[in-house]
mmCIF file as gemmi writes it, N, C-alpha and C atoms, coordinates in Angstrom:
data_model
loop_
_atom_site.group_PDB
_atom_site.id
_atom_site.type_symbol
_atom_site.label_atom_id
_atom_site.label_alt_id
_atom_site.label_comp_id
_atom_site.label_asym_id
_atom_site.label_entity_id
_atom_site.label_seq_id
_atom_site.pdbx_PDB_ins_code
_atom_site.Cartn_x
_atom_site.Cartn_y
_atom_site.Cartn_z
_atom_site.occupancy
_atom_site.B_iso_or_equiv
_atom_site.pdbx_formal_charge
_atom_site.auth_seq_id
_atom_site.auth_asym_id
_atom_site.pdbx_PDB_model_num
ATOM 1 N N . UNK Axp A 1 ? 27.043 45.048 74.371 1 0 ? 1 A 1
ATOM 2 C CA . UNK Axp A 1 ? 26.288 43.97 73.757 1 0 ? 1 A 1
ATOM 3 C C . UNK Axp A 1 ? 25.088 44.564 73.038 1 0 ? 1 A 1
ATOM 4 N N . UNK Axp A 2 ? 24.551 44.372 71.853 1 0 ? 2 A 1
ATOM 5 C CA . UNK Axp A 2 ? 24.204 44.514 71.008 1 0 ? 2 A 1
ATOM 6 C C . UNK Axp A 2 ? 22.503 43.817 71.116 1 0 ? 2 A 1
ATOM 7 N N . UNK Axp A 3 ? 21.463 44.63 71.152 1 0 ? 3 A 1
ATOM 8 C CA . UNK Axp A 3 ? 20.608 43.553 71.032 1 0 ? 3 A 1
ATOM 9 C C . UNK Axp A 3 ? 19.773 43.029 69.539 1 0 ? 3 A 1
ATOM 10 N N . UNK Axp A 4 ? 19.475 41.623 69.796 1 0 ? 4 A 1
ATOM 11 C CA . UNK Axp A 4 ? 19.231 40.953 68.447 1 0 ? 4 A 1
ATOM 12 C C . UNK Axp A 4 ? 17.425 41.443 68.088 1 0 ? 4 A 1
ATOM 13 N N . UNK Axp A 5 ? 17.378 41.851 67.293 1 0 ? 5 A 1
ATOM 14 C CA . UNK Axp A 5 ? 15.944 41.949 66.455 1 0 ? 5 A 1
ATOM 15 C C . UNK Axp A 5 ? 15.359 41.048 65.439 1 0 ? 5 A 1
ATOM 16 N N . UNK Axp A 6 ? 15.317 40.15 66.325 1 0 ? 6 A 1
ATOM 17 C CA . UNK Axp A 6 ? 14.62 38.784 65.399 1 0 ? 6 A 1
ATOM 18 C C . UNK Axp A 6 ? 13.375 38.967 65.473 1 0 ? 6 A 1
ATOM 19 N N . UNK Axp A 7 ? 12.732 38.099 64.186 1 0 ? 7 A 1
ATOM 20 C CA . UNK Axp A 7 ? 11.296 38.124 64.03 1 0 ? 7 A 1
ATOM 21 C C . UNK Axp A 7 ? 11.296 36.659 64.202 1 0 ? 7 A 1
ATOM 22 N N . UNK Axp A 8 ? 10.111 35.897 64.121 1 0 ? 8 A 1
ATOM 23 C CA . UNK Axp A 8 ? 10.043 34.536 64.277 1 0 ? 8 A 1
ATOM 24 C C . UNK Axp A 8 ? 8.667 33.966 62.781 1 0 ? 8 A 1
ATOM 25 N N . UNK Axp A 9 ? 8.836 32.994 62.648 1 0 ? 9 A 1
ATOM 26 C CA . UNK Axp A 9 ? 7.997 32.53 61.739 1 0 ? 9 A 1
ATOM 27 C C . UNK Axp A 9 ? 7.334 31.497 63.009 1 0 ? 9 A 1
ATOM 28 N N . UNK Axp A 10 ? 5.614 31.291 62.856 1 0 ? 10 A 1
ATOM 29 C CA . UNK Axp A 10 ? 4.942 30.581 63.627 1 0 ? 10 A 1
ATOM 30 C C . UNK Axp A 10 ? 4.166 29.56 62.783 1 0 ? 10 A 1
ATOM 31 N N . UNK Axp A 11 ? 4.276 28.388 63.538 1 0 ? 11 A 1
ATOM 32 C CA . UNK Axp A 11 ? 3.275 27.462 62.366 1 0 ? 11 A 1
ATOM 33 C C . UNK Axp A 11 ? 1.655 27.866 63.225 1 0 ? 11 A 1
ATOM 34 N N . UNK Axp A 12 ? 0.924 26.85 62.795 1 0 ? 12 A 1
ATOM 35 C CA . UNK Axp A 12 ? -0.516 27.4 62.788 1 0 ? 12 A 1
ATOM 36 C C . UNK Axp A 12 ? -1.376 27.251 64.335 1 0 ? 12 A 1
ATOM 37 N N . UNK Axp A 13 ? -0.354 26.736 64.927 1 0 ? 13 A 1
ATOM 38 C CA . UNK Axp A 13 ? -0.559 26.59 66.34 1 0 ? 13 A 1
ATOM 39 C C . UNK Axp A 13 ? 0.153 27.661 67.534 1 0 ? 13 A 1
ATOM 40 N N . UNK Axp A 14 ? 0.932 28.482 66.742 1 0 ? 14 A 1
ATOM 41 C CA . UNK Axp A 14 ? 1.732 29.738 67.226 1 0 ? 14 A 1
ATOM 42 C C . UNK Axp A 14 ? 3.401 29.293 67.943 1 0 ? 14 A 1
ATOM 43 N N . UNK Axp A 15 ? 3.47 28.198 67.008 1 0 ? 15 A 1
ATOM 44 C CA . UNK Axp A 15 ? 4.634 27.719 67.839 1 0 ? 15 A 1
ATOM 45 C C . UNK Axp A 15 ? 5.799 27.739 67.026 1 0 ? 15 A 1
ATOM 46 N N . UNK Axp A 16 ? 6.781 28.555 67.687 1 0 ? 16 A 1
ATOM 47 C CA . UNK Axp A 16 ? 8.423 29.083 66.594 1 0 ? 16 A 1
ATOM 48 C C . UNK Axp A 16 ? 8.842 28.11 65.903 1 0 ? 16 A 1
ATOM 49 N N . UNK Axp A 17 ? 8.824 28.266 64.967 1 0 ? 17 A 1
ATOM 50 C CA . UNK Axp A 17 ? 9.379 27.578 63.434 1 0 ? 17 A 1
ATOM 51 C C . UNK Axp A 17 ? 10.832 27.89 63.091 1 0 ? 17 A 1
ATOM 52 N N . UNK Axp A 18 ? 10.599 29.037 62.97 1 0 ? 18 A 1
ATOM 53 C CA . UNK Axp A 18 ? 12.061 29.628 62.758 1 0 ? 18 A 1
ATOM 54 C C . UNK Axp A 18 ? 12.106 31.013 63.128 1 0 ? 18 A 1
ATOM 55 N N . UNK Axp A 19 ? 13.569 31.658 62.511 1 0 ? 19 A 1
ATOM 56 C CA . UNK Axp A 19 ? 13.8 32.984 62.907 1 0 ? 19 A 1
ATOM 57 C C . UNK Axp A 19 ? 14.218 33.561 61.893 1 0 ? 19 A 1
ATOM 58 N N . UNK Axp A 20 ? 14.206 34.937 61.623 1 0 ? 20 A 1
ATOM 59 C CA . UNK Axp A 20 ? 14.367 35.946 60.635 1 0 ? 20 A 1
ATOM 60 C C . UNK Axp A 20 ? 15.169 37.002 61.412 1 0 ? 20 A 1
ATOM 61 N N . UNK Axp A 21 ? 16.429 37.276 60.788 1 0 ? 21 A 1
ATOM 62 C CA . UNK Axp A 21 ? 17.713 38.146 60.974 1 0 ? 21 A 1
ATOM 63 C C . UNK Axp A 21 ? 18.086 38.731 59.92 1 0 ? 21 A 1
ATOM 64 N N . UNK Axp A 22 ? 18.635 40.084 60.202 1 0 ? 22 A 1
ATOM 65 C CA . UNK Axp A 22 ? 18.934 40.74 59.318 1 0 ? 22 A 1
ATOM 66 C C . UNK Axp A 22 ? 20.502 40.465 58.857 1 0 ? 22 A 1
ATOM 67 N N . UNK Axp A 23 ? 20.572 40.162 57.467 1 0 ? 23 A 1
ATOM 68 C CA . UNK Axp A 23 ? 21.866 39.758 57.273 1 0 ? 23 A 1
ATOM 69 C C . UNK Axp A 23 ? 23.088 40.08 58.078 1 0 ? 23 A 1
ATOM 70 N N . UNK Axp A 24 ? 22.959 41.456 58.006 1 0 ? 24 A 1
ATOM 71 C CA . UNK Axp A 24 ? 24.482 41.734 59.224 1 0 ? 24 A 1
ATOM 72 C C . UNK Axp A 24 ? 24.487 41.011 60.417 1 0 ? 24 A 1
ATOM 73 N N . UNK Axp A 25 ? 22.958 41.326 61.036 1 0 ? 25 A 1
ATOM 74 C CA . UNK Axp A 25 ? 23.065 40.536 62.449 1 0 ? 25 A 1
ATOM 75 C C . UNK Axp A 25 ? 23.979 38.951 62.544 1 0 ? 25 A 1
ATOM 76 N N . UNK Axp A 26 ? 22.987 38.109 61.424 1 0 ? 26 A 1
ATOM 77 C CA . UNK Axp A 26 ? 23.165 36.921 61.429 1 0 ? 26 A 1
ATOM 78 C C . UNK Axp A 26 ? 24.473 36.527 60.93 1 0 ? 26 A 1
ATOM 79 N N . UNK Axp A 27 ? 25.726 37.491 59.833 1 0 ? 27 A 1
ATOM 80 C CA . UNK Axp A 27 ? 27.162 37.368 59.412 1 0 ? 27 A 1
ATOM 81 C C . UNK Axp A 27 ? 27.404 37.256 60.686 1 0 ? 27 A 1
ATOM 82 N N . UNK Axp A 28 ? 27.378 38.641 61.454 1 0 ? 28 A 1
ATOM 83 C CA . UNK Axp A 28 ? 27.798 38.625 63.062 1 0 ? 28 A 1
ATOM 84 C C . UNK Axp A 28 ? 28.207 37.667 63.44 1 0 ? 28 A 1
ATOM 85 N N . UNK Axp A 29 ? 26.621 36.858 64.109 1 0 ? 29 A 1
ATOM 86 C CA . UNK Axp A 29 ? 26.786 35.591 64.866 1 0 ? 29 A 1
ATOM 87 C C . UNK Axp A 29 ? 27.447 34.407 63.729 1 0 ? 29 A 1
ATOM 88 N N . UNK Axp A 30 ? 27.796 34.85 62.872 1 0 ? 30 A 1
ATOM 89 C CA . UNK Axp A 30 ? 28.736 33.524 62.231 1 0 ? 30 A 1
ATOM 90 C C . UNK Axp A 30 ? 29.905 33.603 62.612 1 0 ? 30 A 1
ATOM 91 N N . UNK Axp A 31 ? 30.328 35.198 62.245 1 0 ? 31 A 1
ATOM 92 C CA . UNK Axp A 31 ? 31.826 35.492 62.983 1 0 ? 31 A 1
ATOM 93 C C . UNK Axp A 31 ? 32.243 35.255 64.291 1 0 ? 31 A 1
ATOM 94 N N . UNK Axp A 32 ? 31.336 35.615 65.24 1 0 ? 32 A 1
ATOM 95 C CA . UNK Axp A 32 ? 31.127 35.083 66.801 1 0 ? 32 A 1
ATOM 96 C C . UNK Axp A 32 ? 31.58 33.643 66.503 1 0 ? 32 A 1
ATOM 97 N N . UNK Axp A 33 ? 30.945 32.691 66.203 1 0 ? 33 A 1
ATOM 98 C CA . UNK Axp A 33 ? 30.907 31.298 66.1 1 0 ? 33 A 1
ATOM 99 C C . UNK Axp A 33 ? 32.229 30.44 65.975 1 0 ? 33 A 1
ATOM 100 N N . UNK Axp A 34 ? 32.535 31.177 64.289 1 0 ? 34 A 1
ATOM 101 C CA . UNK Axp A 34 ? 33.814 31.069 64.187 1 0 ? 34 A 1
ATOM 102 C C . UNK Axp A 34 ? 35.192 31.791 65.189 1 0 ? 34 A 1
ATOM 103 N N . UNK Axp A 35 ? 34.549 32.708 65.527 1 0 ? 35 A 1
ATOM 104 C CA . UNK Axp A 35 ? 36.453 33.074 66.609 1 0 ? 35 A 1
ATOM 105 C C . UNK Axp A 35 ? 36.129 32.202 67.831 1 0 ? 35 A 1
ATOM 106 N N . UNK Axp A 36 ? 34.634 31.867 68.293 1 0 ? 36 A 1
ATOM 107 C CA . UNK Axp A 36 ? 34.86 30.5 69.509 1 0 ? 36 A 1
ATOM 108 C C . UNK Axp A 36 ? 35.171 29.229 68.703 1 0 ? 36 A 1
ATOM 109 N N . UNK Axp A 37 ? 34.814 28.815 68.061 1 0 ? 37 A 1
ATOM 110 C CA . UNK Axp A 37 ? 35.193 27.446 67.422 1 0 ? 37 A 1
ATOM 111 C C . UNK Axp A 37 ? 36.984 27.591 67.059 1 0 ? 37 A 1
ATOM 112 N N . UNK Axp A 38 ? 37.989 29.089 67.082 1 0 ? 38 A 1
ATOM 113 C CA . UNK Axp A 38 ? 38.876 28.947 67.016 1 0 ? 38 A 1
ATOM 114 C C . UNK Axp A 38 ? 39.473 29.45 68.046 1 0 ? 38 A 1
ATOM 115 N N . UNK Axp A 39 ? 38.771 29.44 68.943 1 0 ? 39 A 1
ATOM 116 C CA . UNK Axp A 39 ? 39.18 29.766 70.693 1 0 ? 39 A 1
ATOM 117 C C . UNK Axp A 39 ? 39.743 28.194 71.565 1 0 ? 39 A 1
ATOM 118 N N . UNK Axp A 40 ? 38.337 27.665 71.131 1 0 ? 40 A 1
ATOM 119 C CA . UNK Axp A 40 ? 38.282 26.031 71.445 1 0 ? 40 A 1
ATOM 120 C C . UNK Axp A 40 ? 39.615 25.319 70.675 1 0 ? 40 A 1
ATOM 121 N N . UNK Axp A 41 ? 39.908 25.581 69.542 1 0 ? 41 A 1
ATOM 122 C CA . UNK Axp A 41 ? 40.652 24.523 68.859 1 0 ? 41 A 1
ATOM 123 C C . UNK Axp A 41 ? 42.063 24.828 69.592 1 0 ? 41 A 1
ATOM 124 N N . UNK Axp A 42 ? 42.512 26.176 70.023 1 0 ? 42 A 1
ATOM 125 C CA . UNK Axp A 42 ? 43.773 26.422 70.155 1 0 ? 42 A 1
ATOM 126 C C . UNK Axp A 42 ? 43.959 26.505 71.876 1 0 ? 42 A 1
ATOM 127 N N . UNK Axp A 43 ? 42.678 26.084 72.629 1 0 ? 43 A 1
ATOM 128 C CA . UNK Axp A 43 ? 43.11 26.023 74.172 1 0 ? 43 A 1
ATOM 129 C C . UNK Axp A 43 ? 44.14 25.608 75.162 1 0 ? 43 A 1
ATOM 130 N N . UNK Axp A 44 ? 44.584 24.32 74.274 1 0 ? 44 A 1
ATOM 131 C CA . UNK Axp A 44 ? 45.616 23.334 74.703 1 0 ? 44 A 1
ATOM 132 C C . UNK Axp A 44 ? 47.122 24.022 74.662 1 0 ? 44 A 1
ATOM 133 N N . UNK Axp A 45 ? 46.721 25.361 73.488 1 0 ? 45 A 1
ATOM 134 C CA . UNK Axp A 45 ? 48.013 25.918 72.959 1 0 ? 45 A 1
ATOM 135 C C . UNK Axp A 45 ? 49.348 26.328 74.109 1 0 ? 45 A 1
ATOM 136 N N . UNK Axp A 46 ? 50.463 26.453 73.622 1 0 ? 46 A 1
ATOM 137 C CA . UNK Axp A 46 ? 50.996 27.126 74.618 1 0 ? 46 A 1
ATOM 138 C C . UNK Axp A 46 ? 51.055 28.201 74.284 1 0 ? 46 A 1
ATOM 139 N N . UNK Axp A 47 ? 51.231 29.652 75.786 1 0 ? 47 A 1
ATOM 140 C CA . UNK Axp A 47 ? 50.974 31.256 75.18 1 0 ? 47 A 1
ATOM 141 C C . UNK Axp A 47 ? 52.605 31.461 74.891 1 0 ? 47 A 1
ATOM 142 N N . UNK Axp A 48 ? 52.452 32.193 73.585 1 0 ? 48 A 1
ATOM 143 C CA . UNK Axp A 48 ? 53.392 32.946 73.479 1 0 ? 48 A 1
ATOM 144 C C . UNK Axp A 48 ? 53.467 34.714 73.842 1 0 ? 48 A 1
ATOM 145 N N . UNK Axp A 49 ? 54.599 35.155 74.031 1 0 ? 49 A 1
ATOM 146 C CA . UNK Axp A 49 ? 54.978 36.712 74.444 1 0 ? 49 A 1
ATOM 147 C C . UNK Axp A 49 ? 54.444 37.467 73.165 1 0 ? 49 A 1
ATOM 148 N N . UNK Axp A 50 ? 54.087 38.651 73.354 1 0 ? 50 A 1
ATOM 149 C CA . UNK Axp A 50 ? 53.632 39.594 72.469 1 0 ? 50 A 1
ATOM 150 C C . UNK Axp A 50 ? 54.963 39.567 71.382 1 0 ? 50 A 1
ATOM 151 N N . UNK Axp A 51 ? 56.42 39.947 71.938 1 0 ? 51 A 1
ATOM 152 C CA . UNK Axp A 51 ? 57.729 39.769 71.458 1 0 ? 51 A 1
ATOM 153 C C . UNK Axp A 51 ? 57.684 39.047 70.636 1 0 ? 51 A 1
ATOM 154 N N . UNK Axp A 52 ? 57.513 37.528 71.183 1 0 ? 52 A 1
ATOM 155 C CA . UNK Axp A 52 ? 57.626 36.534 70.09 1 0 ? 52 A 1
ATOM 156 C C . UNK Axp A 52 ? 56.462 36.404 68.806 1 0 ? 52 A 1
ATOM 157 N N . UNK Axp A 53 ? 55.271 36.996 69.157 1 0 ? 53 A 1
ATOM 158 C CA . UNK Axp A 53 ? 54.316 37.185 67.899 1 0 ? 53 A 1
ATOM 159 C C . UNK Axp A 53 ? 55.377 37.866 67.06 1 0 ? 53 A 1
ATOM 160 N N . UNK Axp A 54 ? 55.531 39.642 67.608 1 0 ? 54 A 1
ATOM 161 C CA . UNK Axp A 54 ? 55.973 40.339 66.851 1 0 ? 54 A 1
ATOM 162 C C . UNK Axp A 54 ? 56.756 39.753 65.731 1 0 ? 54 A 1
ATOM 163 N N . UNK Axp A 55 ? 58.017 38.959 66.41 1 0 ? 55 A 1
ATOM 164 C CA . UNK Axp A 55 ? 59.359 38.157 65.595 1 0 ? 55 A 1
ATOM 165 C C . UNK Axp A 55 ? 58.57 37.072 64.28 1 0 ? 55 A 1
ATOM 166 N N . UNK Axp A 56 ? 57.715 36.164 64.687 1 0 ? 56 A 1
ATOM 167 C CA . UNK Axp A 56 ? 56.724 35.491 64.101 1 0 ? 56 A 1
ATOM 168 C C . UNK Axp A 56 ? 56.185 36.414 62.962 1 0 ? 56 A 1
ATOM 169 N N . UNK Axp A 57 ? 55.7 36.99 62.98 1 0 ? 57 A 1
ATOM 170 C CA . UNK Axp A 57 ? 55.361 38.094 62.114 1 0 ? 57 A 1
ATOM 171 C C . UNK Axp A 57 ? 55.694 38.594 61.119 1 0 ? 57 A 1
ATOM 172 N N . UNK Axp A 58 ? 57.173 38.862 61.791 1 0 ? 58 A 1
ATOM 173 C CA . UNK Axp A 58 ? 57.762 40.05 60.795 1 0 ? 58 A 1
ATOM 174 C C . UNK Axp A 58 ? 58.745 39.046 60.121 1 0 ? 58 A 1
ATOM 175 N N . UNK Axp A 59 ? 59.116 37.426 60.452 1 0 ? 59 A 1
ATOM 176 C CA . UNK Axp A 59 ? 59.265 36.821 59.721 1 0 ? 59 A 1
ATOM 177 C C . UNK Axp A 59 ? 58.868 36.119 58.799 1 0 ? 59 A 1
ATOM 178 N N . UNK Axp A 60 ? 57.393 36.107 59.378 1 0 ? 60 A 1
ATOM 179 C CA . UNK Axp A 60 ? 56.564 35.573 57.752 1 0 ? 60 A 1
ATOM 180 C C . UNK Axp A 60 ? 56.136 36.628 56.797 1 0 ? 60 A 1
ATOM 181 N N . UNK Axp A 61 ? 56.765 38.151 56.977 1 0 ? 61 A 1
ATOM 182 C CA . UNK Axp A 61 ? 56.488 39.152 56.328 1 0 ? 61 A 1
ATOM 183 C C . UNK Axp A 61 ? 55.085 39.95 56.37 1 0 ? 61 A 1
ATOM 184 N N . UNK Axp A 62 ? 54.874 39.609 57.883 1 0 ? 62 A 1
ATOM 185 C CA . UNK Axp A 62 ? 53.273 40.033 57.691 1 0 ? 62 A 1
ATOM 186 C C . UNK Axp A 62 ? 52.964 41.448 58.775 1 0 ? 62 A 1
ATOM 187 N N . UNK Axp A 63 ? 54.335 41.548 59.17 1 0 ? 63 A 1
ATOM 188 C CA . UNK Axp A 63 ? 54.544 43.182 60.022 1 0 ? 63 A 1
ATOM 189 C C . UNK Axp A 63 ? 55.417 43.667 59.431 1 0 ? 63 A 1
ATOM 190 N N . UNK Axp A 64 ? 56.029 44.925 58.991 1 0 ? 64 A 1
ATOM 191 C CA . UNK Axp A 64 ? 56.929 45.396 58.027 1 0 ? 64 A 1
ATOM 192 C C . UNK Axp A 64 ? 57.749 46.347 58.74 1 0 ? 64 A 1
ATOM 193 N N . UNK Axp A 65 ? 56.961 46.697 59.738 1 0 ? 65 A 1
ATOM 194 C CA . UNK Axp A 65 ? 57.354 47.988 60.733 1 0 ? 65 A 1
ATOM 195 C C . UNK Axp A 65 ? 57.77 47.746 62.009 1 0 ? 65 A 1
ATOM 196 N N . UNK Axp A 66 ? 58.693 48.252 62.777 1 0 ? 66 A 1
ATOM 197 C CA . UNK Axp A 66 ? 58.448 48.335 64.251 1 0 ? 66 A 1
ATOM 198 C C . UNK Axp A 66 ? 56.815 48.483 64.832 1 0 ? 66 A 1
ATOM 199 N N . UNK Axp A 67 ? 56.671 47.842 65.773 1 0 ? 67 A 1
ATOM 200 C CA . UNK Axp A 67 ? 55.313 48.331 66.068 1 0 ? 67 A 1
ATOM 201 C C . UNK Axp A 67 ? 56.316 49.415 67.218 1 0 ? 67 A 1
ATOM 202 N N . UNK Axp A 68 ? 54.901 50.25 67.877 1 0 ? 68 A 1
ATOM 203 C CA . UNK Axp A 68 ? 55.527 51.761 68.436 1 0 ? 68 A 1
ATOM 204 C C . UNK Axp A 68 ? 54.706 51.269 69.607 1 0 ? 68 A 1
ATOM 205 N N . UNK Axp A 69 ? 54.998 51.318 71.046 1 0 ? 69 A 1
ATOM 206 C CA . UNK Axp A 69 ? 53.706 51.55 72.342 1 0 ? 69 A 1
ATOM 207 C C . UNK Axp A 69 ? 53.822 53.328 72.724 1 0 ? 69 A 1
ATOM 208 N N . UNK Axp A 70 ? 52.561 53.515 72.658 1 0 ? 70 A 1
ATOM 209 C CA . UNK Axp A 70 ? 52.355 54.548 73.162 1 0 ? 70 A 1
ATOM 210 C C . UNK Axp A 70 ? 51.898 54.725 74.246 1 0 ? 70 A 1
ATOM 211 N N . UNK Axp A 71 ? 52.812 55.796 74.893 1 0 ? 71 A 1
ATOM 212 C CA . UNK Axp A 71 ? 52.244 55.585 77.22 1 0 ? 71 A 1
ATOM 213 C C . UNK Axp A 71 ? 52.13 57.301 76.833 1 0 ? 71 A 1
């Protein structure tokens, strides 16, 4: 885990207004956001086998290869 280096903006009473992130940081936590917001949507899902991804896959043309396990 990664720690965040935020700065804060204070109004005139010293009380946090906002926050200042450095672009990467803050893409980050968008990407974070988004793979839980698509964690949540697909909970209900049923799991499929690694197998059946594979087949899924390589029928929508999006694996071309055997995949290989290496032990």
């Amino acid at each position: 885990m990664s720690t965040i280096q935020e700065q804060y903006v204070v109004d005139t009473e010293g009380k946090k207004t906002a926050v200042i992130l450095s672009i990467r940081r803050y893409e980050q936590l968008l990407e974070d956001l988004h793979d839980l917001a698509v964690m949540a949507e697909r909970r209900e899902e049923e799991p499929i086998s690694l197998e059946e991804m594979k087949r899924r896959l390589k029928k929508d043309g999006l694996l071309e290869h055997q995949c290989q396990t290496v032990r």
